[in-house]
N, C-alpha and C positions, 0 to 999 in steps of 0.2 A: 559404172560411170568412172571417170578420171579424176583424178585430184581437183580442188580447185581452183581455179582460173583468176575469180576477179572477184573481189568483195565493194559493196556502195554504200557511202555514209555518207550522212546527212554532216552538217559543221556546224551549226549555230545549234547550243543545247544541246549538243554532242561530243564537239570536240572545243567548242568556245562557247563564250558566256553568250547568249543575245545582243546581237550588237545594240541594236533600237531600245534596247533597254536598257545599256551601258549608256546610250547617246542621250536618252531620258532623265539619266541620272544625274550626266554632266553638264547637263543643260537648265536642270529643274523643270522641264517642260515635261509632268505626264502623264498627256495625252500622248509622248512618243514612246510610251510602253506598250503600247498596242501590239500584238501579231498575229500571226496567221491563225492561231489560237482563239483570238477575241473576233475578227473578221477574216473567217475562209476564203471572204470572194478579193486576189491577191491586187484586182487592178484595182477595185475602191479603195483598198488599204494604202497601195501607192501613192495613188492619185491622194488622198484626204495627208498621207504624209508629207509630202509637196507641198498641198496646201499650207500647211504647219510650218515646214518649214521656210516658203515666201513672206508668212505672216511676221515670223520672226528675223527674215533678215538672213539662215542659216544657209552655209552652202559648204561645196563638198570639203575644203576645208576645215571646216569646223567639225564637220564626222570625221573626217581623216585621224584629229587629233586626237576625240575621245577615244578610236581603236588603236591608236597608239598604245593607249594603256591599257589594253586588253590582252592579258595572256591567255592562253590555252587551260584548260580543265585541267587539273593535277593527273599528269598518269599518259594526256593525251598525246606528246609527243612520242612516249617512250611506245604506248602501242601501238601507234601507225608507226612505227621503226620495225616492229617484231613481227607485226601483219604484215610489214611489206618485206620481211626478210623470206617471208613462206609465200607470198601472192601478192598479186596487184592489187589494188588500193583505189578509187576513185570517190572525190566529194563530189555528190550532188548537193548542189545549193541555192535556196533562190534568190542570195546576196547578188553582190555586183562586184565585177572585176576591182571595182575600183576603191572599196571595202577592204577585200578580199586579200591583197598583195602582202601587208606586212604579218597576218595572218596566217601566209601560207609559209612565209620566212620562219617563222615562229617553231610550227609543225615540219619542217622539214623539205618543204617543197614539194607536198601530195600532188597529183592529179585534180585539179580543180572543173567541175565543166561549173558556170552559174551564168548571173545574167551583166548584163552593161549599163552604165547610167550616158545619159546627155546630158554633157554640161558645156553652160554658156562662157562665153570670153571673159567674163566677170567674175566664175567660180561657183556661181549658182547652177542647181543640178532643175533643168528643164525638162526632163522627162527620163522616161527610161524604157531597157529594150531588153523580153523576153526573149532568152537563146533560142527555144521551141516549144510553145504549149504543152502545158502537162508536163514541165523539166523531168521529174525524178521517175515521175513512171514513164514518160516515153525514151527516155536515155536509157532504164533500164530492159525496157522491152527491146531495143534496138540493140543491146549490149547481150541479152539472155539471145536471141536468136541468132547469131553464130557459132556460141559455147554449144546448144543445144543440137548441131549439125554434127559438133566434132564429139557430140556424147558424155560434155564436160556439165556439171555441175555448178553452175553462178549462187554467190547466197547474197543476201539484202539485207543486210544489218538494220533491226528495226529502228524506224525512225523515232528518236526518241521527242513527245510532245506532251513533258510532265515538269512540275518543277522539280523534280528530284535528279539530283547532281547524278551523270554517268559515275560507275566505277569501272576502270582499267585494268584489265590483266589475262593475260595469255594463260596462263596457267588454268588448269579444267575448263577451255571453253571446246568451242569445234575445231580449233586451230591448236591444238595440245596434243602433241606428239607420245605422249606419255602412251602406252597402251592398257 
């Protein structure tokens, strides 16, 4: 097989804190600690977050602001710089474009595929829109079946769904040049 091609990481409790839970925090609201975690199924989770946040008034500004103060995982810029110094690099995520932006400023400007919010004239977020069913696995089944024509090698950096903090480093991993 050929070198590597393209590696896929997850972003929220990967390469950032959880945002819904940074938003829970700033808000004192939490019941918005919830994730995918506590409710698998992602349209009730939405939908009941919505809910929560009409109840309270909250709209995409007031998320905007608490991700403001959200930096990246100690480490996590520096290893998407050295990952993508040897390969491509894509976040799969099921955030929203609209999350997402100073985020990606943050990290360097990764490869982001995630999803989209709809928000109304007013600022409040009325619904919201899945890129494609099943994001991360059909992005990467759709990403795996061109490498796997030209006989190249995709890896999938496991999705991490623990509270334990990633640690960073190039050094002894599969991307260590060292022989």
């Amino acid at each position: 097989m050929s070198e590597l091609n393209i590696v896929c990481l997850d972003l929220e409790g990967v390469l950032v804190p959880e945002i819904w839970i940074a938003f829970s925090e700033a808000t004192g609201i939490p019941e918005l600690r919830r994730t995918t975690r506590d409710e698998p199924d992602y349209d009730k989770l939405m939908r009941w977050r919505l809910g929560i946040l009409r109840e309270h008034g909250l709209g995409l500004a007031d998320i905007q602001a608490a991700i403001a103060t959200i930096d990246p995982l100690p480490g996590a810029r520096e290893f998407l710089d050295a990952l993508r110094a040897r390969t491509q690099a894509v976040i799969l995520s099921d955030t929203f474009t609209q999350f997402a932006q100073p985020l990606m400023k943050k990290l360097g400007w990764p490869t982001l595929m995630c999803n989209a919010l709809q928000v109304g004239p007013d600022g409040m977020i009325e619904d919201y829109h899945i890129r494609i069913a099943q994001s991360k696995l059909s992005t990467v089944k759709v990403a795996v079946w061109p490498l796997k024509m030209r006989n190249c090698s995709p890896v999938m950096v496991p999705f991490v769904h623990s509270k334990v903090t990633p640690s960073f480093s190039m050094e002894n991993s599969l991307f260590s040049t060292a022989s």
